[in-house]
VEXKE-939272 format. One record per residue (C-alpha): residue number from 1; chain; y, x, z negated. Coordinates in pm, 1 decimal, decimal comma. Layout:
REM residues N
num->NUM | chaine->A | y->Y | x->X | z->Z
...
END
This chain:
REM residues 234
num->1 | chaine->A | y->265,0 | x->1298,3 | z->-1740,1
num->2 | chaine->A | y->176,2 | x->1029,7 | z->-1498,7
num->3 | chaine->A | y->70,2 | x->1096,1 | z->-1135,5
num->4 | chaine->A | y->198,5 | x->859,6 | z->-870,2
num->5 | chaine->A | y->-9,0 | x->839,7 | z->-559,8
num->6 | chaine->A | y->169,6 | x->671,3 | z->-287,1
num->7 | chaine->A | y->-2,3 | x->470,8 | z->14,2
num->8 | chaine->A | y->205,5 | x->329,1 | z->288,4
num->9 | chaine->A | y->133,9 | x->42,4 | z->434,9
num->10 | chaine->A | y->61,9 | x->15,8 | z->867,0
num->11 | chaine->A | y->254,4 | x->239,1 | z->1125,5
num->12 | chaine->A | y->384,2 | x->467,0 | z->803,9
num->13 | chaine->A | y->275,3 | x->789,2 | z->663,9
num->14 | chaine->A | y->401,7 | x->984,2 | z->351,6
num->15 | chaine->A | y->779,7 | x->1013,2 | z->488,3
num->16 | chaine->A | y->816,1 | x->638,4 | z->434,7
num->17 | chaine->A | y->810,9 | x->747,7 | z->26,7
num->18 | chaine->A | y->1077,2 | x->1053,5 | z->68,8
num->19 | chaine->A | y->1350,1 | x->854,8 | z->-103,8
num->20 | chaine->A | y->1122,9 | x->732,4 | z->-376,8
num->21 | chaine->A | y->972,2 | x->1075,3 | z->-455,6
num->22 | chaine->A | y->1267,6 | x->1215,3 | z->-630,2
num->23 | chaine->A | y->1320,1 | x->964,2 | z->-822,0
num->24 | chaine->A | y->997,6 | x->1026,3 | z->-975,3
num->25 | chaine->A | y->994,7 | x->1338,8 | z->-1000,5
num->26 | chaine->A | y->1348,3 | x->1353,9 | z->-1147,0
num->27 | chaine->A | y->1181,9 | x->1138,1 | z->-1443,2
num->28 | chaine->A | y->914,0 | x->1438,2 | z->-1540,2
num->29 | chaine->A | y->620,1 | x->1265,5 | z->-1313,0
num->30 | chaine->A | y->400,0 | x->1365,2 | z->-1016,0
num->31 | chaine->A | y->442,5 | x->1238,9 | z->-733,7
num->32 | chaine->A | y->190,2 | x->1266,6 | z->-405,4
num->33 | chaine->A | y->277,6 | x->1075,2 | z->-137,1
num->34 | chaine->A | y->-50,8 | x->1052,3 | z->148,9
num->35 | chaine->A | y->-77,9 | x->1031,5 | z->507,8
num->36 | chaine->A | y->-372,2 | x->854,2 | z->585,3
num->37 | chaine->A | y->-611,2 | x->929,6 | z->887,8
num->38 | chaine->A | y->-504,9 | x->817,6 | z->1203,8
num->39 | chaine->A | y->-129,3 | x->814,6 | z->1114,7
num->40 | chaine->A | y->181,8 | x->1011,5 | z->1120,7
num->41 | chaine->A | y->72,6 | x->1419,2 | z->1177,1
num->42 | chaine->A | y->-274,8 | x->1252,4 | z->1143,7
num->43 | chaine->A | y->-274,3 | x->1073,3 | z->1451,4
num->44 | chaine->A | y->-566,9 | x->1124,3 | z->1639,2
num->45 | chaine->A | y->-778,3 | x->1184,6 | z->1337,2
num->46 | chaine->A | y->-1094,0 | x->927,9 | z->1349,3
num->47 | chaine->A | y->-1013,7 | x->640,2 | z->1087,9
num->48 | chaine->A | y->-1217,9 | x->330,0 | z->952,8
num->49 | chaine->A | y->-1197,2 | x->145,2 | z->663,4
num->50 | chaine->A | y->-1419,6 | x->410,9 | z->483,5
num->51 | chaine->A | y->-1223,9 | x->706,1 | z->555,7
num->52 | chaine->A | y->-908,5 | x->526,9 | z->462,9
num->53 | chaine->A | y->-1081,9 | x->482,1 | z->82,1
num->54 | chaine->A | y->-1197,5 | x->886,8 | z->86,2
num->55 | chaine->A | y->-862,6 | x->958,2 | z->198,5
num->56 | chaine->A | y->-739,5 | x->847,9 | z->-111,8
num->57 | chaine->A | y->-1044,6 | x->935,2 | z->-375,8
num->58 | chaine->A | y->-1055,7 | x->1272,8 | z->-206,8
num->59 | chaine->A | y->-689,5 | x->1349,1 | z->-272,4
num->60 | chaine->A | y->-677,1 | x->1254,9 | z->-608,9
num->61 | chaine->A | y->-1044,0 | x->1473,1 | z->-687,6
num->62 | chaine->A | y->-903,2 | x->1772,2 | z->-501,5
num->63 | chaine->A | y->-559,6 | x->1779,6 | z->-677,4
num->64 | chaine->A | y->-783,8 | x->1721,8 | z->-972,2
num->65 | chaine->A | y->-546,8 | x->1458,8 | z->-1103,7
num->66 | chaine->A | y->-511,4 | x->1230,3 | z->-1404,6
num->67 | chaine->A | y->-337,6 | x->963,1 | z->-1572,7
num->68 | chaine->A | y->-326,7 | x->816,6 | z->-1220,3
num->69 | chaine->A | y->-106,2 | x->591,3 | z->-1056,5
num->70 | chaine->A | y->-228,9 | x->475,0 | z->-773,9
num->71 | chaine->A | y->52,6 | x->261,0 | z->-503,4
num->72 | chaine->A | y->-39,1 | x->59,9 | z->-206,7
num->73 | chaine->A | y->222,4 | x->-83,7 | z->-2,8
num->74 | chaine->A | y->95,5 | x->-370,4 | z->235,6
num->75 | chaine->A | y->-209,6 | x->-319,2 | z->435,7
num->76 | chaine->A | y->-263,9 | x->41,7 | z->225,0
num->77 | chaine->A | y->-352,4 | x->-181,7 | z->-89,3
num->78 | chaine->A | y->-692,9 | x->-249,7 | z->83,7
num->79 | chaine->A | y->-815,3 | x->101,3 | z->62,7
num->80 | chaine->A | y->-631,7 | x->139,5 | z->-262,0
num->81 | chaine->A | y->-773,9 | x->-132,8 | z->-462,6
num->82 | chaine->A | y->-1164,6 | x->29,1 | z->-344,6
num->83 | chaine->A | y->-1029,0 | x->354,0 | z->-421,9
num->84 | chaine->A | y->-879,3 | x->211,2 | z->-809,4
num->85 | chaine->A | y->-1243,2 | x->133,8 | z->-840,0
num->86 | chaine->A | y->-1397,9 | x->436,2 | z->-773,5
num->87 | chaine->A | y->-1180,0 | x->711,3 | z->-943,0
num->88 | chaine->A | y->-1284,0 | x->606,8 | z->-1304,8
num->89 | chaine->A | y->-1076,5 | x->722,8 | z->-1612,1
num->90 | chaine->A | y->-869,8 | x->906,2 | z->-1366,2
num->91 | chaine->A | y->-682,5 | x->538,4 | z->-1331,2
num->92 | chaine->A | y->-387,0 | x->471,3 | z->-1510,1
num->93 | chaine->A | y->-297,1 | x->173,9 | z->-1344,9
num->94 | chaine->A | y->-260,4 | x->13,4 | z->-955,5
num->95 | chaine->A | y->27,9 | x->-130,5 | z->-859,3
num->96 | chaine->A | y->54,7 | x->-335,6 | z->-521,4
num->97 | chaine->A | y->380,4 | x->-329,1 | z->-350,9
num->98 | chaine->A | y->399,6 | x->-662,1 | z->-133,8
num->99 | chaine->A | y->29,1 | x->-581,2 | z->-32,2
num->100 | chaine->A | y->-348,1 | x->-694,7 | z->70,7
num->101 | chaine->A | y->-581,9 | x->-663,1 | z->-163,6
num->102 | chaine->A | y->-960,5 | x->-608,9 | z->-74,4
num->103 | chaine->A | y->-1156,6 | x->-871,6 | z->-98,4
num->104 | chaine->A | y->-1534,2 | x->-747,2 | z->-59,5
num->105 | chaine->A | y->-1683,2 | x->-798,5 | z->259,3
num->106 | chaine->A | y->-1358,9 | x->-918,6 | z->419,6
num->107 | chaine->A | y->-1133,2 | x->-722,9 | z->664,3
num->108 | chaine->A | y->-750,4 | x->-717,2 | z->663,7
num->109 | chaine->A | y->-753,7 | x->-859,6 | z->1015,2
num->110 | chaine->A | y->-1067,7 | x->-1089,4 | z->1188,9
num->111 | chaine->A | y->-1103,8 | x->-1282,0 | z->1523,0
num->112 | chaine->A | y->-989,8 | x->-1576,0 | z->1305,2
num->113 | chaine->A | y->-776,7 | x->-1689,6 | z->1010,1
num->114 | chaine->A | y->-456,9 | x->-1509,0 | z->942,6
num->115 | chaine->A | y->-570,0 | x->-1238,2 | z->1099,2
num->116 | chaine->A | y->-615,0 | x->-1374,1 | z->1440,7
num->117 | chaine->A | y->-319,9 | x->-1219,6 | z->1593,7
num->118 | chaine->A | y->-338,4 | x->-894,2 | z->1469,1
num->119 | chaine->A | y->-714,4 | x->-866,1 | z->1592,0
num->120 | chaine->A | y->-599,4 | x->-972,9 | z->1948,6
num->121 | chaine->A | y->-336,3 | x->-711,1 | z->1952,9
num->122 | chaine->A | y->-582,4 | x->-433,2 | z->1858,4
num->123 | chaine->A | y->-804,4 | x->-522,4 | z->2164,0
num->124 | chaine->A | y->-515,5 | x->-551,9 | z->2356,0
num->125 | chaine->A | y->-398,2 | x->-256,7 | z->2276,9
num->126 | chaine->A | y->-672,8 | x->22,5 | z->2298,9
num->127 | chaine->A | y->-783,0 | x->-15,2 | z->1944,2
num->128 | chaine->A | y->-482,3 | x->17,7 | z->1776,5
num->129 | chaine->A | y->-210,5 | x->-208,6 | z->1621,0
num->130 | chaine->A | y->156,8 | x->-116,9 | z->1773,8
num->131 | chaine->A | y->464,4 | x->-119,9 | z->1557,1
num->132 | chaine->A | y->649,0 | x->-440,3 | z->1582,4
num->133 | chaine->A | y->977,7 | x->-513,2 | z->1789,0
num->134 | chaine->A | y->1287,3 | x->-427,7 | z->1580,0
num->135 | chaine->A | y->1338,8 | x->-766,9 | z->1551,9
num->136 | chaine->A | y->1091,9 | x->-897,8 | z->1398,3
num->137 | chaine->A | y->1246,1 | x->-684,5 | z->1098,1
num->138 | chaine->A | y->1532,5 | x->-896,1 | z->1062,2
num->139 | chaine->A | y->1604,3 | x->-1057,9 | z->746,6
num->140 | chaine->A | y->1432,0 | x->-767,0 | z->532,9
num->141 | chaine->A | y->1729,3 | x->-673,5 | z->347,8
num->142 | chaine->A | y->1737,5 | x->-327,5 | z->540,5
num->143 | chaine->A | y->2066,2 | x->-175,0 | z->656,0
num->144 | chaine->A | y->2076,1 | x->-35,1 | z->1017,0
num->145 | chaine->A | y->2069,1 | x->306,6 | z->939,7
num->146 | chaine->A | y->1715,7 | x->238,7 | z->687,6
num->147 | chaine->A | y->1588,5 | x->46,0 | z->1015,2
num->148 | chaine->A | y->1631,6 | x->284,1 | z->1243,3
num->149 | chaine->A | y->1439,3 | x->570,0 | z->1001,2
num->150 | chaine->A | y->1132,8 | x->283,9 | z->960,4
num->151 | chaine->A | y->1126,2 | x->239,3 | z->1340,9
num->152 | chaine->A | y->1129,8 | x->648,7 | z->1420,2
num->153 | chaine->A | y->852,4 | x->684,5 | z->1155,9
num->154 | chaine->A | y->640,1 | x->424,4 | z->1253,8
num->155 | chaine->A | y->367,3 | x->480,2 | z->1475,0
num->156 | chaine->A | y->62,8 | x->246,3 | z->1605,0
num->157 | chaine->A | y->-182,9 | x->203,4 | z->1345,1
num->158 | chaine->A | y->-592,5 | x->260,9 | z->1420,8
num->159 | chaine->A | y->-738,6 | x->-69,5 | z->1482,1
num->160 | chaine->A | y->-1103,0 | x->29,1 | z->1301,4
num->161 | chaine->A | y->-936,8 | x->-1,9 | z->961,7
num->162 | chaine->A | y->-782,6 | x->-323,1 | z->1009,0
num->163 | chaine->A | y->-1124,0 | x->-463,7 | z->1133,5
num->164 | chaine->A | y->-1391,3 | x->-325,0 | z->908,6
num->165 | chaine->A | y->-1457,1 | x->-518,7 | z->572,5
num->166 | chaine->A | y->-1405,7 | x->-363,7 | z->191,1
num->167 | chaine->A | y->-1656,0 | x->-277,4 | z->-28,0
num->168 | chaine->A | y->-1577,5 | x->-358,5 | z->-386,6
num->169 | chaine->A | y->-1767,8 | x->-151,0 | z->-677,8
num->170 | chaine->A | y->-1591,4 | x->-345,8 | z->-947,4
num->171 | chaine->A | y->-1383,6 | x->-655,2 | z->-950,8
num->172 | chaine->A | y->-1024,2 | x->-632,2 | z->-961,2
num->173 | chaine->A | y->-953,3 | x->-822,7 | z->-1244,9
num->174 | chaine->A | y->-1089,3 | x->-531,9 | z->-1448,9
num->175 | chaine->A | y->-831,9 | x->-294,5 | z->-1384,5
num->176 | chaine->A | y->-503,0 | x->-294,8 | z->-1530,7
num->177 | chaine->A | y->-275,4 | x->-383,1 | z->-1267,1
num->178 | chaine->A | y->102,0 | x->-447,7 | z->-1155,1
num->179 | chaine->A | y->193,7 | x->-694,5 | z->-805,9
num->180 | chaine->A | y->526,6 | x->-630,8 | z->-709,0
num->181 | chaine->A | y->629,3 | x->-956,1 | z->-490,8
num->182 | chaine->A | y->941,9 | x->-875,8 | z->-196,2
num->183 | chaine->A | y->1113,1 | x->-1210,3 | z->-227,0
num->184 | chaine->A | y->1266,1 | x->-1175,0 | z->97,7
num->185 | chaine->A | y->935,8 | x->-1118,0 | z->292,9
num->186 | chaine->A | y->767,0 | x->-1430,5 | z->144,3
num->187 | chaine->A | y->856,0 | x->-1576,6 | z->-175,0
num->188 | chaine->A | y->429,0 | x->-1636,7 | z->-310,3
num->189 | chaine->A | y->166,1 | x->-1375,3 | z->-301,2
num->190 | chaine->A | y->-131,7 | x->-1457,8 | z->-171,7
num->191 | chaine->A | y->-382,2 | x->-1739,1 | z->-356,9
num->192 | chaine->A | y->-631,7 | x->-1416,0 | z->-433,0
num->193 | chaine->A | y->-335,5 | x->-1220,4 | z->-600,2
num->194 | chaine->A | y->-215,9 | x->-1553,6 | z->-784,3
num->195 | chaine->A | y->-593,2 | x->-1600,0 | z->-912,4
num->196 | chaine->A | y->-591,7 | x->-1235,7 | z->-1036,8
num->197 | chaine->A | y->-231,1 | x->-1345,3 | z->-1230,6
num->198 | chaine->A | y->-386,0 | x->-1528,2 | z->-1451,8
num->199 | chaine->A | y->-562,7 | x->-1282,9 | z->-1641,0
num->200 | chaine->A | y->-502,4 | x->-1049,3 | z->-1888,4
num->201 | chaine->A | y->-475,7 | x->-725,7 | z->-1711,6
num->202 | chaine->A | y->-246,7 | x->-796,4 | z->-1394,2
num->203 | chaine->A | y->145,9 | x->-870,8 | z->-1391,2
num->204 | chaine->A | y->373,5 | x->-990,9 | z->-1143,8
num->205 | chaine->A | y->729,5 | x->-816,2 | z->-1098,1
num->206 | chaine->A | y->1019,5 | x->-944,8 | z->-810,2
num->207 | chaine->A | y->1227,7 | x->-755,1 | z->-614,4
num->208 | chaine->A | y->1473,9 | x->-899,1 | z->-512,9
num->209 | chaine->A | y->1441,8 | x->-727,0 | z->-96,0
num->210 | chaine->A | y->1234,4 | x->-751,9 | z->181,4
num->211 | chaine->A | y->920,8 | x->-591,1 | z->281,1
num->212 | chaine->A | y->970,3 | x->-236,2 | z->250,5
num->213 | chaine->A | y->1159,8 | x->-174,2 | z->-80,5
num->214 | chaine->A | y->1069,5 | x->233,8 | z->-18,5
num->215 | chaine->A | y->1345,1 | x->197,3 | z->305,1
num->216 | chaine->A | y->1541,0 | x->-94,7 | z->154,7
num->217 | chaine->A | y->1570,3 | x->-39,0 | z->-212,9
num->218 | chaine->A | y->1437,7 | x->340,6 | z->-311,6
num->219 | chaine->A | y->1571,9 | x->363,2 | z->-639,3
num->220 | chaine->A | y->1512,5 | x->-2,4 | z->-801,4
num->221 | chaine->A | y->1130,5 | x->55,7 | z->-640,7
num->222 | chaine->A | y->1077,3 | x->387,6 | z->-834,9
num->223 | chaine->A | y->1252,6 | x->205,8 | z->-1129,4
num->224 | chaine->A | y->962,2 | x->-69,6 | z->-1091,1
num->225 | chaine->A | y->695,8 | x->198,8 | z->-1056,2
num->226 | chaine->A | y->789,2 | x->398,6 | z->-1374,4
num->227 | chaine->A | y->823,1 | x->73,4 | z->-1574,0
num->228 | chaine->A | y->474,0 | x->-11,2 | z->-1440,8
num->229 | chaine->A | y->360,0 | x->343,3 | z->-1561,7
num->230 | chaine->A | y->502,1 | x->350,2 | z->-1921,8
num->231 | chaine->A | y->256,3 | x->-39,2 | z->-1957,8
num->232 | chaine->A | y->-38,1 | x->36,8 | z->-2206,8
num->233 | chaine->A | y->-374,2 | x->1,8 | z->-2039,1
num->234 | chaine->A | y->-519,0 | x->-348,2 | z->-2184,7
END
């Protein structure tokens, strides 16, 4: 019996998986979608990078969980990929859905690089990141109605997490791994993720959608995640 442990990405908490869950669940699997720190009925919770990673390691150790799972969507696959590290034989497998990946000793945003305007919005916002304007959703492949869910769930992210750097225990390429790349979004992952493609324990899968398959495409994205689940570890 797997157990999926699902991380949204900025703005989201655990509703953003509630039409993934059953899905799951449905196919004789565990599923544990998180809230992290700072966000959803966590808001106002102090958050950094750190607690972002215990978040995650502290769930999975309290639920006392194995044959692990463990999904980051976006920015979430920062914390995730330190947390993969960490949680030992209690890893299954890490899949990244359209996400960062840690890179040690680098932050998700910085006052320079690709980064540069996210930093700028944190300090111009009071240390955290605001949702963006529905329009800069367009051409995500979601339907009005999934939209208007994603914007009501969304809230502004804490800025300490987006700014502190990851710490790495292990390299990446060491643990068996699945990328799952939203054409729609942008059609290449990122040069670190297309580095870590090349050997033998990571994969790429397409979807065909935009950035947030859990709002956009529930059912082909659970689909994805079980497939990624029933992979032998290398």
């Amino acid at each position: 019996m797997t157990q999926f442990v699902l991380v949204s990405g900025a703005w989201l908490d655990e509703r953003a998986w509630s039409d993934v869950v059953p899905h799951l669940r449905a196919a004789g699997h565990g599923a544990h979608p998180l809230t992290l720190s700072g966000l959803g009925a966590r808001q106002g919770v102090p958050a950094g990078q750190r607690t972002h990673v215990e978040d995650i390691t502290g769930a999975i150790e309290a639920r006392d969980l194995r044959e692990v799972v463990l999904v980051g969507h976006s920015y979430s696959g920062i914390p995730v990929g330190q947390a993969a590290a960490r949680i030992g034989d209690r890893l299954a497998r890490v899949v990244y859905v359209d996400a960062n990946i840690p890179i040690d000793g680098s932050a998700f945003a910085n006052p320079s690089g690709r980064g540069a305007e996210i930093f700028a919005a944190i300090e111009a916002h009071d240390g955290v990141w605001p949702p963006p304007a529905p329009a800069e959703f367009g051409g995500q492949g979601l339907t009005e109605a999934q939209l208007a869910r994603l914007l009501a769930e969304a809230a502004p992210h804490p800025g300490a997490p987006l700014t502190e750097p990851a710490v790495l225990d292990r390299s990446l390429s060491e643990l068996p791994t699945t990328y799952v790349k939203c054409l729609l979004d942008w059609p290449e992952p990122f040069p670190e993720v297309v580095e870590l493609l090349t050997g033998p324990r990571w994969e790429l899968v397409e979807m065909d959608t935009g950035h947030w398959p859990m709002y956009s495409r529930p059912r082909e994205l659970a689909d994805v995640l079980l497939a990624a689940a029933a992979r032998k570890r290398p």
